[in-house]
N, C-alpha and C positions, 0 to 999 in steps of 0.2 A: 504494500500500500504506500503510494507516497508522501513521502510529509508534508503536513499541514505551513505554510508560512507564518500563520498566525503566533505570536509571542504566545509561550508559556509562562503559567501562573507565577508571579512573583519573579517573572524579570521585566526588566525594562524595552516598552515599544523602541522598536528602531523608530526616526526620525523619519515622518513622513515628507513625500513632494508638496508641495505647495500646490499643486494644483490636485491632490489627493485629499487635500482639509474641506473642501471645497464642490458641492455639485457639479456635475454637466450641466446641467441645466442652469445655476446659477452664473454658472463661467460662458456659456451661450450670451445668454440675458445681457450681460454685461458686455462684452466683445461688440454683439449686434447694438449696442445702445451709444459704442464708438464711430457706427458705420450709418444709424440711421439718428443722429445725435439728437433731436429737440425731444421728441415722441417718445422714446424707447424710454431713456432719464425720467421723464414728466410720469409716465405709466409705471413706475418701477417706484418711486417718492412717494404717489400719490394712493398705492395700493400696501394690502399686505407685504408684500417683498422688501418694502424700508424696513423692514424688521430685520434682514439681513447683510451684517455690516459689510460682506462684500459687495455685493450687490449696490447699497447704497453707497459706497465711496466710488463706485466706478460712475454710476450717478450723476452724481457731485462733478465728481472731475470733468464727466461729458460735458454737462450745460458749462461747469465753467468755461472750460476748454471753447465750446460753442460762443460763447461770450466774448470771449477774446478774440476769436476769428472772425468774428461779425465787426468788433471792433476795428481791425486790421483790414480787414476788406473796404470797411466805410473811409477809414482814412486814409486807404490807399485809391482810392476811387478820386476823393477829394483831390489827392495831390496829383494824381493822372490829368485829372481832369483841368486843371491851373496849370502845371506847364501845357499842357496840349496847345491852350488859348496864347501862354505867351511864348511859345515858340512856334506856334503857325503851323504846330502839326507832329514836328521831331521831337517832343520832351514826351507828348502823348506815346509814339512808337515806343520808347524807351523804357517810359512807366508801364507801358504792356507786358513789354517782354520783362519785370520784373514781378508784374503780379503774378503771369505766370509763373516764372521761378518761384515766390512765397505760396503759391497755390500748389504747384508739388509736394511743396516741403509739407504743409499743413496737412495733404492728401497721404503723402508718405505718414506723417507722425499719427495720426487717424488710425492706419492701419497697422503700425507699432503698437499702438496704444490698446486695439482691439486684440492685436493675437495676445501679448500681457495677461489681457484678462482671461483668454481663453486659454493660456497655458495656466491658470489660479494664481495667480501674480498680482500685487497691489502695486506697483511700478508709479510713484509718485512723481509726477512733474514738477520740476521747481514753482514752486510761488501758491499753485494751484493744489498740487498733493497735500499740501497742510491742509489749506482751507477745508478742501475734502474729507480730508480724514476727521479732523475737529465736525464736522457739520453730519460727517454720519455716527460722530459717535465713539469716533476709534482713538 
């Protein structure tokens, strides 16, 4: 018969993965709420599943995360749009081709940020992973 992995009585558990402490389903929840970011966060706060601190710091970090990129879009939009006008068209190209470079990057960290959770990973972002963790609780 093969042996069981399970710890016998009165030793100590080996050290589980991080993503073993942790549901599939919760670590889903949270990944997809990196990818579909207002909706997922808002349904997840709003419902029994804030109960679950991982869950709710990945949350957290989405809308922040979303907050900030909204921010950064508005002000990058702004400033495209003021040189466009005072350079007659060449500061506009320029500001393009940098929103898209910050638009990867954002698109890129998005999806860093979703496998994280979907490996059970709480992977804090500067500034924002505090806020997060304080605001779920952790």
């Amino acid at each position: 018969m093969p042996e069981d992995k399970k710890t016998a009585p009165g030793k100590a558990a080996p050290a589980k993965a991080a993503a073993g402490d942790v549901s599939e389903n919760s670590r889903l929840i949270a990944a997809i709420g990196y990818i579909i970011a207002i909706l997922v966060p808002l349904y997840v706060l709003l419902t029994e599943k804030k109960d679950d601190k991982f869950l709710a710091f990945h949350a957290w970090q989405s809308l922040l995360f979303t907050v900030v990129v909204i921010v950064v879009e508005v002000c990058l939009m702004v400033i495209i749009t003021v040189a466009a006008i005072a350079t007659m068209g060449v500061g506009g190209f320029l500001g393009s081709c940098l929103a898209l470079i910050v638009w990867v990057i954002i698109v890129v960290l998005a999806l860093f940020l979703a496998y994280k959770a979907y490996k059970g990973e709480t992977y804090k972002l500067p500034v924002l992973g505090g806020i997060a963790m304080r605001q779920a609780g952790g």
